[in-house]
VOBA-1610 file (N, C-alpha, C; in pm, whole numbers, padded with zeros to 5 digits, always signed):
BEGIN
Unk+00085-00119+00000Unk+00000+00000+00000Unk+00088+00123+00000Unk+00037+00253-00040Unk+00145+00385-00051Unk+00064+00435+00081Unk+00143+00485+00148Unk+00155+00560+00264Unk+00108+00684+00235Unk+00054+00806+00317Unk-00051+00922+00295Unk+00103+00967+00261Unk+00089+01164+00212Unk+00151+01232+00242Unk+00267+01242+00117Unk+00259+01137+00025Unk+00333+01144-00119Unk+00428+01089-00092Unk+00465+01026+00059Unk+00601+00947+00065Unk+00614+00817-00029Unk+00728+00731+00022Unk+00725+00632-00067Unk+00632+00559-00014Unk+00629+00462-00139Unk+00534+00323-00123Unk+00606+00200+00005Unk+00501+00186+00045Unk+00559+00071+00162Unk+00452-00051+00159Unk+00558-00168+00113Unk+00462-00300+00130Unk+00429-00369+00238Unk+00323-00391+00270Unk+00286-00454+00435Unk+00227-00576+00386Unk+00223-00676+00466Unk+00165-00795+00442Unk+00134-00814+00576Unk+00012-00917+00562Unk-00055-00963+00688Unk+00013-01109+00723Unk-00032-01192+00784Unk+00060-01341+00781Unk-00106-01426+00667Unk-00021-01493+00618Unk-00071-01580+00536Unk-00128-01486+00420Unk-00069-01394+00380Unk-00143-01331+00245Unk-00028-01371+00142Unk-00075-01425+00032Unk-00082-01462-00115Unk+00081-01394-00185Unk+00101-01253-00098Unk+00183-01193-00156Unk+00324-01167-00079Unk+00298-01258-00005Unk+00460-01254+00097Unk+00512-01273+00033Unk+00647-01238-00001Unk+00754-01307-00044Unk+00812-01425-00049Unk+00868-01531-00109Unk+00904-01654-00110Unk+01007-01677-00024Unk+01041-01736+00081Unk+01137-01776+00168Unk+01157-01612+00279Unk+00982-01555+00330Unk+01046-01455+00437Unk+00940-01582+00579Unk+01009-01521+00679Unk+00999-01637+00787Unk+00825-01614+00820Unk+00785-01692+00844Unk+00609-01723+00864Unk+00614-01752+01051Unk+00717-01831+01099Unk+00690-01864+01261Unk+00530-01758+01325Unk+00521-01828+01458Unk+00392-01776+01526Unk+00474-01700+01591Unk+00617-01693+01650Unk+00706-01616+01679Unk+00720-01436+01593Unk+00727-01426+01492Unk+00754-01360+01412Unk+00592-01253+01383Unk+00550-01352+01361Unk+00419-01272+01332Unk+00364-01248+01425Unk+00411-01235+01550Unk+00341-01195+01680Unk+00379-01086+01688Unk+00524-01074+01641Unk+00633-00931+01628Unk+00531-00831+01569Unk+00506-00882+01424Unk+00448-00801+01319Unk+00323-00745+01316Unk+00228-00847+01425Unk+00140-00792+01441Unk+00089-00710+01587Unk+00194-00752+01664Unk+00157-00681+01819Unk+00289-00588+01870Unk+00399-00598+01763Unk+00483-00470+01756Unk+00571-00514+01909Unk+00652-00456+01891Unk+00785-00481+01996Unk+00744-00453+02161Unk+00637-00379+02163Unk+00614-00302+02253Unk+00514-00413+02359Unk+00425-00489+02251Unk+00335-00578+02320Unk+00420-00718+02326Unk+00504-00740+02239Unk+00580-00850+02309Unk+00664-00849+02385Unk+00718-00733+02461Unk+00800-00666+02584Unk+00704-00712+02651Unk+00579-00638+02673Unk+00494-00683+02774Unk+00437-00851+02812Unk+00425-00894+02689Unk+00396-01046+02688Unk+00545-01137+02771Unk+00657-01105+02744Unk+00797-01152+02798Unk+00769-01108+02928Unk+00743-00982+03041Unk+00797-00888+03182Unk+00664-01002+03203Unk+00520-01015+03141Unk+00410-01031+03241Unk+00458-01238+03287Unk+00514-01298+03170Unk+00544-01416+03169Unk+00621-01469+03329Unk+00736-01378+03311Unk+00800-01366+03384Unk+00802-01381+03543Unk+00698-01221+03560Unk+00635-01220+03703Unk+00546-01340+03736Unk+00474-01384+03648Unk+00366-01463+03669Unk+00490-01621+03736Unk+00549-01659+03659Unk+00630-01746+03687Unk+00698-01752+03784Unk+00770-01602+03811Unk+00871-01581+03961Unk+00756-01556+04033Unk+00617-01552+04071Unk+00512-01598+04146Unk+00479-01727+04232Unk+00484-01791+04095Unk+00437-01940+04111Unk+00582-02011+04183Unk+00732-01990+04162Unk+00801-02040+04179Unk+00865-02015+04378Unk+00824-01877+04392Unk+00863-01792+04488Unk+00742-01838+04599Unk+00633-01903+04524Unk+00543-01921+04632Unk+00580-02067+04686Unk+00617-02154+04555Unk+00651-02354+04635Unk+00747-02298+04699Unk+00839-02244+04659Unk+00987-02248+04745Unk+00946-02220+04889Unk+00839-02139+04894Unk+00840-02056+05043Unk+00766-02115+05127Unk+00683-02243+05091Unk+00623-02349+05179Unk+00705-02372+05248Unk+00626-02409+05382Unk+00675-02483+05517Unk+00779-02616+05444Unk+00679-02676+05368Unk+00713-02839+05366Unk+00870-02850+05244Unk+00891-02730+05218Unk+00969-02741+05042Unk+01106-02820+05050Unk+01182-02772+05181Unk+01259-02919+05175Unk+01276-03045+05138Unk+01150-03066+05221Unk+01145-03183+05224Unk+01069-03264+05108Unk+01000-03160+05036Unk+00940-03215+04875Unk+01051-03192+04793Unk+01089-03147+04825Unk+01255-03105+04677Unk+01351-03239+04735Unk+01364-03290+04831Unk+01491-03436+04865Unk+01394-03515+04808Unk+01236-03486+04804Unk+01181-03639+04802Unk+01205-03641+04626Unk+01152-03565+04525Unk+01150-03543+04447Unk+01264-03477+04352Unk+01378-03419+04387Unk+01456-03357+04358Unk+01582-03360+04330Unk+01653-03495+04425Unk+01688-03528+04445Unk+01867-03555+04380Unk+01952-03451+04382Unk+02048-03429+04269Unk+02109-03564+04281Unk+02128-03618+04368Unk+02213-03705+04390Unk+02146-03865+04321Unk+02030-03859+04375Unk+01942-03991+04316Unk+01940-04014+04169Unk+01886-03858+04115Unk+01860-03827+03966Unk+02035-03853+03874Unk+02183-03825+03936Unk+02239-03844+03857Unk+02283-04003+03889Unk+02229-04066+04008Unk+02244-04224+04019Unk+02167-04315+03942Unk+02034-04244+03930Unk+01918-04325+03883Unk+01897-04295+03708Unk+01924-04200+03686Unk+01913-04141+03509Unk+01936-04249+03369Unk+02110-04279+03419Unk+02119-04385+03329Unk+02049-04494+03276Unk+01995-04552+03381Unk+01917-04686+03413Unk+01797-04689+03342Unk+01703-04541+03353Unk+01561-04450+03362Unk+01606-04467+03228Unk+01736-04382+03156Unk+01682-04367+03004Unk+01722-04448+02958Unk+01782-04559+02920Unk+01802-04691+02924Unk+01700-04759+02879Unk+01614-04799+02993Unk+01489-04862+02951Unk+01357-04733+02836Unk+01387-04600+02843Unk+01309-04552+02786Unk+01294-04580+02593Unk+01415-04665+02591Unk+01441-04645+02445Unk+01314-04775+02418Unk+01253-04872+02557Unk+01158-04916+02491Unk+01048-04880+02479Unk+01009-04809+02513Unk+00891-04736+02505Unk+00915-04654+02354Unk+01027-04618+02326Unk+00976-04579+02158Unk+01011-04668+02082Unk+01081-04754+02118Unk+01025-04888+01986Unk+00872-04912+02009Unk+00795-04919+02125Unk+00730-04990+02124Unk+00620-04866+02072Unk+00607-04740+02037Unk+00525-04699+01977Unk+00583-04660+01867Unk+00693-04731+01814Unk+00679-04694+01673Unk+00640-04886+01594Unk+00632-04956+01680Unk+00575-05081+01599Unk+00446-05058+01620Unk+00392-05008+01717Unk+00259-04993+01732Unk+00200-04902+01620Unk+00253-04784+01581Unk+00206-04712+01547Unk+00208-04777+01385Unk+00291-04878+01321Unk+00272-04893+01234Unk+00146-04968+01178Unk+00121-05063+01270Unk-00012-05163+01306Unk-00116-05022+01284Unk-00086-04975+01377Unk-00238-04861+01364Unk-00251-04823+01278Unk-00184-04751+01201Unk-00224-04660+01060Unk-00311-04752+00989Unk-00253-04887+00949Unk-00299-05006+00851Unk-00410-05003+00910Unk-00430-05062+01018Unk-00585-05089+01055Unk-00703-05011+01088Unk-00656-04891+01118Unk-00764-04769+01134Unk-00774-04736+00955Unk-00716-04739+00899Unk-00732-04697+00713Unk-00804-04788+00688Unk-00795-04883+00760Unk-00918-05028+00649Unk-01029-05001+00748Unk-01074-04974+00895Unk-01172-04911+00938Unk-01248-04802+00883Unk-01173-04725+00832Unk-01212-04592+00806Unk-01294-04603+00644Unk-01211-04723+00527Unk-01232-04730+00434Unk-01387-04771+00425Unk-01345-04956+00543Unk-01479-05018+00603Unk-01602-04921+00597Unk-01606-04803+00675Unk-01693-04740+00756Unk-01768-04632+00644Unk-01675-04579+00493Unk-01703-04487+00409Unk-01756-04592+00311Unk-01760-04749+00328Unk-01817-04781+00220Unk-01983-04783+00132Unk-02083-04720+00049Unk-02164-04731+00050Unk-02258-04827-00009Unk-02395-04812-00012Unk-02433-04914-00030Unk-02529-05025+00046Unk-02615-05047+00049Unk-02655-05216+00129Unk-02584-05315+00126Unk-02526-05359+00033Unk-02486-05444+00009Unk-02317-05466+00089Unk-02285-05319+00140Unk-02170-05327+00218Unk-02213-05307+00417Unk-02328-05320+00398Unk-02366-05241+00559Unk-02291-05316+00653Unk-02297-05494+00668Unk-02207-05554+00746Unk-02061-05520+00796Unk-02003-05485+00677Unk-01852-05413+00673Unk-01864-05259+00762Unk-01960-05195+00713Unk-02020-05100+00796Unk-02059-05092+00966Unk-02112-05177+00978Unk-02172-05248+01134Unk-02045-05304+01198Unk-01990-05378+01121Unk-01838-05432+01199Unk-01775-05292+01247Unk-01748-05236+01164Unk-01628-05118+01143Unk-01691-05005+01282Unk-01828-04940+01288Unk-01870-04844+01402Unk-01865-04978+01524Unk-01939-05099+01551Unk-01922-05152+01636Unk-01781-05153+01719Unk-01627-05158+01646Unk-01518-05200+01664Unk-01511-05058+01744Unk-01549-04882+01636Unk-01470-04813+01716Unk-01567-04753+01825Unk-01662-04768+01827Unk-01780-04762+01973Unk-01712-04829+02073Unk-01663-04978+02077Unk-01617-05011+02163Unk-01481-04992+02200Unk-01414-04993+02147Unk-01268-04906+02169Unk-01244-04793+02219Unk-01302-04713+02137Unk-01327-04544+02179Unk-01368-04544+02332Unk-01510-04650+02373Unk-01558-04618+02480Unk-01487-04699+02696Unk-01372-04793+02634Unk-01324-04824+02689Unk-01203-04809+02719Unk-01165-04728+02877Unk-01024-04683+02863Unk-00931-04740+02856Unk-00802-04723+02784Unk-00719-04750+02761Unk-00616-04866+02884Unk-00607-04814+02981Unk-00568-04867+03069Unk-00656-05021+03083Unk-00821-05004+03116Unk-00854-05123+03123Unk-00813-05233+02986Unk-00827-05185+02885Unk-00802-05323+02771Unk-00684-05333+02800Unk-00574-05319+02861Unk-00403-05326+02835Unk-00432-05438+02993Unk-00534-05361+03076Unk-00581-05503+03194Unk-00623-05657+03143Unk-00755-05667+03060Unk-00823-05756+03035Unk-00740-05810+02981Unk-00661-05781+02833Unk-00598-05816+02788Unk-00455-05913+02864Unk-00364-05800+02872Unk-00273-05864+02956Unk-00269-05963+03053Unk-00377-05968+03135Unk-00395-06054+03256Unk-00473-06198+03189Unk-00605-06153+03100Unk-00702-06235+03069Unk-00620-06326+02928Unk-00572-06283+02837Unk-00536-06387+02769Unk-00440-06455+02796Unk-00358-06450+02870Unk-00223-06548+02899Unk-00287-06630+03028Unk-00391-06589+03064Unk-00491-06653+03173Unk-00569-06745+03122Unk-00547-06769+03007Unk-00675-06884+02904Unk-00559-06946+02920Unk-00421-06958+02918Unk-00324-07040+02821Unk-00376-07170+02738Unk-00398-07072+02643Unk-00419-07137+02516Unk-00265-07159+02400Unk-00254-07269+02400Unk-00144-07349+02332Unk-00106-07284+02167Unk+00014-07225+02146Unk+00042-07128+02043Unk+00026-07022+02076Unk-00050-06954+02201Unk-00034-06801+02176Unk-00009-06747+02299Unk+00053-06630+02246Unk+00173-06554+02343Unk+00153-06539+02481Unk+00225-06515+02590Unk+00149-06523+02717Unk+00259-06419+02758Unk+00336-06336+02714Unk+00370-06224+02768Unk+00278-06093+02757Unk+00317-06009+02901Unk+00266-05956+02957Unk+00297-05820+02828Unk+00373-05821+02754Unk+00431-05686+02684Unk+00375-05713+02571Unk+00348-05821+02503Unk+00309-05815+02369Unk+00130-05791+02377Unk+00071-05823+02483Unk-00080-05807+02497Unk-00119-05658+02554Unk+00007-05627+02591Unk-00026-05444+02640Unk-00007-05351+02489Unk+00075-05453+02394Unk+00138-05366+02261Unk-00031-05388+02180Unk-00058-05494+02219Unk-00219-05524+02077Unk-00324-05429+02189Unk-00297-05406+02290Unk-00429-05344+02399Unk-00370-05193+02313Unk-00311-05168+02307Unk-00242-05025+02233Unk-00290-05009+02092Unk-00282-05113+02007Unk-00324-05118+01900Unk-00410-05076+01908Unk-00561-05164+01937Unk-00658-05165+01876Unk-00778-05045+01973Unk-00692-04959+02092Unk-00776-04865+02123Unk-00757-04761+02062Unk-00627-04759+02005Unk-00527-04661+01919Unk-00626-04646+01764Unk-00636-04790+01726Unk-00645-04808+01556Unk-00846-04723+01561Unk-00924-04746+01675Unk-00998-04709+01722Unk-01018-04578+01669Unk-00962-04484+01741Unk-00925-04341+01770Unk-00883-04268+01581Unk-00804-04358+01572Unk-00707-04296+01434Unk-00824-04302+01337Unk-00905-04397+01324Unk-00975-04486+01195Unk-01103-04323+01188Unk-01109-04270+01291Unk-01213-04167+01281Unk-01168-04043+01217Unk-01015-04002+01231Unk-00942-03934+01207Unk-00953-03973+01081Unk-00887-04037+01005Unk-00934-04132+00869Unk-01077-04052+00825Unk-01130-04135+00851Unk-01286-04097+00807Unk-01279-03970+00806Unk-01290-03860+00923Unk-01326-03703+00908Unk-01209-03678+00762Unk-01138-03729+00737Unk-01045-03700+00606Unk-01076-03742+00442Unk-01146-03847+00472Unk-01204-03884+00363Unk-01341-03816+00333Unk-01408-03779+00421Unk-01539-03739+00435Unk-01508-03583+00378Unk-01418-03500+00413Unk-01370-03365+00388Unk-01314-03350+00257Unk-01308-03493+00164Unk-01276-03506+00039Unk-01414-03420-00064Unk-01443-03360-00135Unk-01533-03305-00214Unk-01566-03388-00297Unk-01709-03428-00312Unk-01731-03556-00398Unk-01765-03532-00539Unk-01744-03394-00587Unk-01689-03396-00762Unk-01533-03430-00766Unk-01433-03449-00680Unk-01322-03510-00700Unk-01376-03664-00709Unk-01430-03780-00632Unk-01501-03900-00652Unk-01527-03868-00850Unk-01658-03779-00837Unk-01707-03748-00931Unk-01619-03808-01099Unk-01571-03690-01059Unk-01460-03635-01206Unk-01346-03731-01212Unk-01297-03871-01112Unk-01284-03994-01121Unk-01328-04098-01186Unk-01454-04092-01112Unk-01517-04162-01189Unk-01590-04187-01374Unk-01565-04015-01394Unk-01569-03990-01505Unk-01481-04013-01632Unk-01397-04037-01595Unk-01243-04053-01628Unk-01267-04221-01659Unk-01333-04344-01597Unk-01301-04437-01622Unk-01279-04539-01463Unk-01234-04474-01379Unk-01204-04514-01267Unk-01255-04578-01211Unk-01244-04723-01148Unk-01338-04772-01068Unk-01326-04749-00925Unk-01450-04743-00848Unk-01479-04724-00721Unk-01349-04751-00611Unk-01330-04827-00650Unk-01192-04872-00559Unk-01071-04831-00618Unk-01024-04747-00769Unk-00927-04692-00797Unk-00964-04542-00752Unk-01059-04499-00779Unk-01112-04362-00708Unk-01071-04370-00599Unk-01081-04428-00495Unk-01081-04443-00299Unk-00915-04418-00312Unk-00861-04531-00400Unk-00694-04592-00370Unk-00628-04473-00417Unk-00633-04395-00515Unk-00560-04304-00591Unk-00585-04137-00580Unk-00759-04152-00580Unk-00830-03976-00596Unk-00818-03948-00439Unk-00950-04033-00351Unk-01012-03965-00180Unk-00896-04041-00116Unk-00803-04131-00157Unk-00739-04160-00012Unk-00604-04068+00004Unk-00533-04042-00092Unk-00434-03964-00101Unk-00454-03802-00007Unk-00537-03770-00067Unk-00575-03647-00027Unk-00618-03643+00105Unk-00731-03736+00162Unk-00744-03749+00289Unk-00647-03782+00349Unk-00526-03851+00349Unk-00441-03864+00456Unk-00374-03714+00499Unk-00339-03669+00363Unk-00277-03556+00329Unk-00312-03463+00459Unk-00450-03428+00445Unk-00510-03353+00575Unk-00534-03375+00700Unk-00499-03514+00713Unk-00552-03549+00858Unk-00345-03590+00974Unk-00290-03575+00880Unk-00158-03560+00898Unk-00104-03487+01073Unk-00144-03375+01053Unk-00167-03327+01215Unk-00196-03384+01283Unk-00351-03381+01266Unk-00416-03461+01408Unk-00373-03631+01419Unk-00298-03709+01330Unk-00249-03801+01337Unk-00143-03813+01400Unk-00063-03728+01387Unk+00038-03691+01470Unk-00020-03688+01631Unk-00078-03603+01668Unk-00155-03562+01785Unk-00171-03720+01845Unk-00227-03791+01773Unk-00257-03882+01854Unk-00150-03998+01894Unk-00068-03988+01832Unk+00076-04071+01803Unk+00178-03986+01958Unk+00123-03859+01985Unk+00196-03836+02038Unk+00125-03886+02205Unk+00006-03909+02206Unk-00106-03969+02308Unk-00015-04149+02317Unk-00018-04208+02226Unk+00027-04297+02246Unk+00167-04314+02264Unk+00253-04244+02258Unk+00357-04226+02335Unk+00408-04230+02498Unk+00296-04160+02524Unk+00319-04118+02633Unk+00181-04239+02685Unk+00122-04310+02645Unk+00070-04425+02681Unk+00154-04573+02721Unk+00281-04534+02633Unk+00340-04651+02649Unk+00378-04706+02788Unk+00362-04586+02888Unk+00389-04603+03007Unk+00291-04710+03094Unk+00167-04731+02977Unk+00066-04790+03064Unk+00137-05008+03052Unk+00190-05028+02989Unk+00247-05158+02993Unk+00324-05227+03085Unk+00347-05105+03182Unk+00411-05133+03345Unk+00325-05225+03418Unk+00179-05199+03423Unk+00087-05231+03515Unk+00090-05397+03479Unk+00094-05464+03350Unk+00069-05634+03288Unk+00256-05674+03268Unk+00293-05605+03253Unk+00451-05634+03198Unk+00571-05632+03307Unk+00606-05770+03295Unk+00769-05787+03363Unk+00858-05731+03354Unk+00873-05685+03209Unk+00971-05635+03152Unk+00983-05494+03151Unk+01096-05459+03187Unk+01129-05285+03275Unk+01133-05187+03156Unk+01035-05078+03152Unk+01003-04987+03079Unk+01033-04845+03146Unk+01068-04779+03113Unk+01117-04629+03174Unk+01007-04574+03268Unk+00892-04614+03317Unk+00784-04592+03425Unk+00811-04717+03521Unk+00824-04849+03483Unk+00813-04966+03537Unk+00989-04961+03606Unk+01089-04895+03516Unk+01232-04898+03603Unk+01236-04783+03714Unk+01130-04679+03667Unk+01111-04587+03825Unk+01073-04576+03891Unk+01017-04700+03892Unk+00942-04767+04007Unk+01014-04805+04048Unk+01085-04894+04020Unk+01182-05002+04091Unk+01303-04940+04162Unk+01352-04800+04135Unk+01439-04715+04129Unk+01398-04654+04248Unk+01251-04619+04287Unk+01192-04546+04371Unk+01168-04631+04492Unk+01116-04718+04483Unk+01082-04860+04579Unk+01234-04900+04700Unk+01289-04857+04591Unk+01461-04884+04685Unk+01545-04822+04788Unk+01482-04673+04811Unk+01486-04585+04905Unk+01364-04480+04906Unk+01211-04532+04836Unk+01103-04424+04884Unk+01170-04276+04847Unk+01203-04313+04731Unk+01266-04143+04642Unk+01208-04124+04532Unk+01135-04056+04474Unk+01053-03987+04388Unk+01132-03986+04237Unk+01232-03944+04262Unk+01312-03833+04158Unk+01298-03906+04061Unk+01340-04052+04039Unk+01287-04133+03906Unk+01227-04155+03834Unk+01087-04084+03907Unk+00923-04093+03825Unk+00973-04020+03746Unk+01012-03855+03833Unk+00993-03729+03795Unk+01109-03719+03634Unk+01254-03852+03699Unk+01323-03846+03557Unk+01224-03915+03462Unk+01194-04011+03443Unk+01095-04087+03337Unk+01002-03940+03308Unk+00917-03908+03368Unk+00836-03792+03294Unk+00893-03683+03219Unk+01036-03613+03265Unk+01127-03546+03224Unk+01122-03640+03082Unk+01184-03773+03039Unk+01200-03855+02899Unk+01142-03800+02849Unk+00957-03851+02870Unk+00840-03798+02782Unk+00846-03659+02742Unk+00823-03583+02830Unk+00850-03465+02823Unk+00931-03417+02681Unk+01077-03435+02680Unk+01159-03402+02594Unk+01115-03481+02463Unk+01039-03582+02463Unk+01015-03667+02328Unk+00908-03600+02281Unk+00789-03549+02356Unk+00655-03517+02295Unk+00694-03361+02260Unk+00772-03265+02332Unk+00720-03123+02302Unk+00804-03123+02127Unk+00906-03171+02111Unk+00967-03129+01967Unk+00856-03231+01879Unk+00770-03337+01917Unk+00657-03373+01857Unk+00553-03228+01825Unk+00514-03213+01942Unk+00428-03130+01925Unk+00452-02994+01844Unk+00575-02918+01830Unk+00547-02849+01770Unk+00587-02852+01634Unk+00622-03001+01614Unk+00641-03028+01478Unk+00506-03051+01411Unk+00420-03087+01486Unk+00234-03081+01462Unk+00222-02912+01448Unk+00216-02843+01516Unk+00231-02690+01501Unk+00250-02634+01381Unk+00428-02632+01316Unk+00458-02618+01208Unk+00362-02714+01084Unk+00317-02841+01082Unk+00238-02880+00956Unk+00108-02769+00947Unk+00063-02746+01098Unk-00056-02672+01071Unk-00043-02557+00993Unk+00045-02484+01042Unk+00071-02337+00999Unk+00096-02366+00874Unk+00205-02405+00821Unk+00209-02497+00673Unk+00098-02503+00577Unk+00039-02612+00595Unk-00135-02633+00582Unk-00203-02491+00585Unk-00216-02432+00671Unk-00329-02319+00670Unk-00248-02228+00539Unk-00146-02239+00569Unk-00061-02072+00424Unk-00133-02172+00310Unk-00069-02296+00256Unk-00088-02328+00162Unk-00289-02327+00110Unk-00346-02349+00194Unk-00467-02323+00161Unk-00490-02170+00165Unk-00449-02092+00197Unk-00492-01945+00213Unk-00422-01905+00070Unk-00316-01950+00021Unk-00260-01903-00132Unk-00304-01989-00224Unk-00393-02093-00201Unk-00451-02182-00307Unk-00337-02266-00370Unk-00251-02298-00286Unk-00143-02393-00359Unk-00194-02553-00301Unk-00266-02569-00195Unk-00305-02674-00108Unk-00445-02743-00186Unk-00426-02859-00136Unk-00577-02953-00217Unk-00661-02892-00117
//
């Protein structure tokens, strides 16, 4: 826009307009600058601040803070106990990245299940909402119970009777649950002259789904897939409760049990912690991503 007064022309852009420049920085950082000016993010930094040296100035100044900072705090425990803590944490992300591969597959054939139309498909239909009604509606913790305890409790001849592999399928299928809807709201958000103008082309019903609506639906549901990947992460902790085998919650226990010292939980949550937030705002960045590209019409 030209500025009053006959000076020069000065270009302003808003965030996400069409005419930014190619490679100038987009962050929620940046455009907070641009749009609330130096002056309101001074104030957003001093008010952060106080609010924090508040909250921090008030635990410290409890009666009891000693003695919650040795129980929990513990410098000496935390650099005894750490090794051990992250050690076992590396299973907890194998074990949601095999999980997570199971899920995608089986929530996509739910989701496919569930978009199929027709009478002649309703069964596939009825299976598919039955599966995630009941999943969805049962917490997580209990199926990783029933499971874990109840099938190695049949011992039935050929199948598995560890406590870790029935907490990994209790993960699955509350997981594949959850995702398969995610799925669906993606396929469903597909515009059905894309189906359409597929089908026009020659395409059959099931090359349309495989090639036109499924591509695109994953495309968008990418975030919130993430989101939930990062839920099951920090689920993995629930395989302590059926499982022998020492998991970065289940070794700080054992860590804690040995002198009634805290600090081990608190390292294991510290793990999560550091694994989910560079998750999370790597979900952040797709969004922002996503929203420019649809706001400049470069996005499906």
């Amino acid at each position: 826009m030209a500025s009053g007064g006959g000076g020069p022309s000065k270009e302003t852009w808003s965030p996400g307009d069409p005419r930014l420049p190619e490679g100038r920085p987009t962050s929620k950082v940046l455009e907070s600058v641009k749009i609330e000016g130096a002056k309101g993010v001074l104030v957003a930094v001093v008010s952060t601040i106080v609010v924090l040296g508040l909250i921090v100035a008030t635990v410290t100044r409890s009666p009891s803070w000693p003695e919650f900072k040795a129980l929990f705090f513990n410098g000496q425990e935390f650099s005894e106990t750490f090794p051990d803590v992250a050690r076992r944490f590396v299973l907890n992300v194998e074990l949601s990245l095999v999980c997570e591969v199971f899920i995608l597959a089986i929530a996509l054939l739910l989701a496919v299940m569930r978009s199929l139309p027709g009478p002649v498909f309703f069964p596939l239909r009825a299976m598919a909402i039955v599966y995630t009604d009941l999943f969805r509606g049962i917490p997580t913790i209990m199926v990783v119970y029933l499971l874990g305890f109840g099938i190695p409790g049949l011992q039935i001849q050929g199948v598995p009777r560890s406590g870790l592999f029935w907490a990994a399928v209790a993960l699955i299928l509350s997981y594949s649950a959850y995702v398969a809807e995610v799925y669906r709201a993606g396929i469903e958000s597909v515009h059905p002259s894309q189906a359409a103008a597929a089908r026009s082309l020659g395409l059959s019903r099931g090359k349309t789904l495989r090639f036109v609506v499924i591509p695109q639906a994953v495309r968008r549901v990418i975030p919130p897939l993430l989101n939930d990947f990062i839920g099951l992460q920090k689920d993995t902790a629930l395989v302590s409760v059926v499982s022998v085998t020492a998991e970065a919650f289940k070794q700080s226990q054992i860590e804690s049990s040995a002198d009634f010292n805290f600090t081990p939980i608190v390292i294991a949550a510290l793990l999560f912690v550091l694994i989910t937030i560079p998750m999370t705002r790597f979900v952040d960045w797709l969004v922002a991503r996503e929203r420019a590209r649809r706001q400049t019409g470069t996005g499906l």
